[in-house]
C-alpha positions as CSV (number, residue, x, y, z in Angstrom):
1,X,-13.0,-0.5,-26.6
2,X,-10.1,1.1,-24.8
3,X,-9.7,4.7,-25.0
4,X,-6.1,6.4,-24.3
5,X,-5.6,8.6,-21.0
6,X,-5.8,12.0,-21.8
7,X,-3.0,14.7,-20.8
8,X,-3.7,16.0,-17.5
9,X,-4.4,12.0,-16.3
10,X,-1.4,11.0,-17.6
11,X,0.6,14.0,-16.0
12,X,-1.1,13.1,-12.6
13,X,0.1,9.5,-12.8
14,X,3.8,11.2,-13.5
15,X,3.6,13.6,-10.8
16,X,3.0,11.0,-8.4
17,X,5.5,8.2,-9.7
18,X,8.2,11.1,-9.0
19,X,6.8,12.1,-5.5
20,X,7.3,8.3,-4.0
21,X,10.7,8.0,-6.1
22,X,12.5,8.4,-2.4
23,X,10.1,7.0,-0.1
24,X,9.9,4.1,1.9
25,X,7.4,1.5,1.4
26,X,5.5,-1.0,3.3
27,X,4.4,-4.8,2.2
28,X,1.5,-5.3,3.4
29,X,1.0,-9.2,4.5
30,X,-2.7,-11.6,5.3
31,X,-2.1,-12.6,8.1
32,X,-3.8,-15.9,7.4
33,X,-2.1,-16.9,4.6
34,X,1.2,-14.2,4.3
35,X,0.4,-13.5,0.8
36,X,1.1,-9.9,0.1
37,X,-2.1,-7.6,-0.1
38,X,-0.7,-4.5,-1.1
39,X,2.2,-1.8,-1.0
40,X,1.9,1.3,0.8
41,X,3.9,4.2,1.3
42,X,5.4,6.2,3.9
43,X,2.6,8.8,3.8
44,X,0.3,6.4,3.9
45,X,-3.1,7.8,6.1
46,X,-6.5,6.5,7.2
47,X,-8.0,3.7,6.3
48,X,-8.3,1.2,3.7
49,X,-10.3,-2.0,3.1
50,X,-8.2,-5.3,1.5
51,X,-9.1,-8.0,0.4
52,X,-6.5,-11.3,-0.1
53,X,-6.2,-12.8,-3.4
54,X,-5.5,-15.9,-2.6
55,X,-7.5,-17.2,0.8
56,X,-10.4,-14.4,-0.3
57,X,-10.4,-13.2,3.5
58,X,-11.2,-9.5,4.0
59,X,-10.0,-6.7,6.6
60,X,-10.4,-3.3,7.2
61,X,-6.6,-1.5,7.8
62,X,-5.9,1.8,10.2
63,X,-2.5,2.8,8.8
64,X,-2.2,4.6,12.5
65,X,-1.8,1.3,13.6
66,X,1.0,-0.4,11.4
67,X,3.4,2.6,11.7
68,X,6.6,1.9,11.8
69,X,9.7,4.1,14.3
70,X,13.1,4.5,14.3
71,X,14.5,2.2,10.9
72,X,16.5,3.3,7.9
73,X,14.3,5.0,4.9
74,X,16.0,2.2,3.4
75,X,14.7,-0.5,4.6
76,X,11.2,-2.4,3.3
77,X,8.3,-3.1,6.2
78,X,5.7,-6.0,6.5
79,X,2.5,-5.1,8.0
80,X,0.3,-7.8,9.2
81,X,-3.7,-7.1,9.3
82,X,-6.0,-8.3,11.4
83,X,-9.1,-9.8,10.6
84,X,-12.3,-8.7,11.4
């Protein structure tokens, strides 16, 4: 049985659609097999374990390291992972 999101939840989750409405985001990419992991946003911080879909390999991401300088808010970015 499903039961329905209550209130505040459902508040959260609109709160936060509206505070990444204007930001940039980030594809993330395996670097084995270039399928796309995940999506992260500019404010992105810390670290974050993945795992790909489709070649089942695993890694362990330091945003810190995949930042991106001096582009349009505009544009999309691809982050490639290492594995480890």
């Amino acid at each position: 049985m499903i039961e329905s999101m209550n209130d505040e939840i459902f508040e959260k989750l609109e709160i936060s659609k509206a505070e990444v409405a204007t930001m940039t985001k980030r594809d993330m990419l395996c670097p084995n097999c270039n399928f796309r992991i995940s999506t992260v946003f500019a404010d992105a911080r810390g670290h974050m374990q993945v795992k790909c879909k489709k070649c089942k390999n695993e890694y362990i991401l330091n945003f810190a390291y995949f930042r991106t300088f001096g582009h349009s808010r505009d544009q999309d970015f691809t982050v490639y992972l290492t594995k480890i």
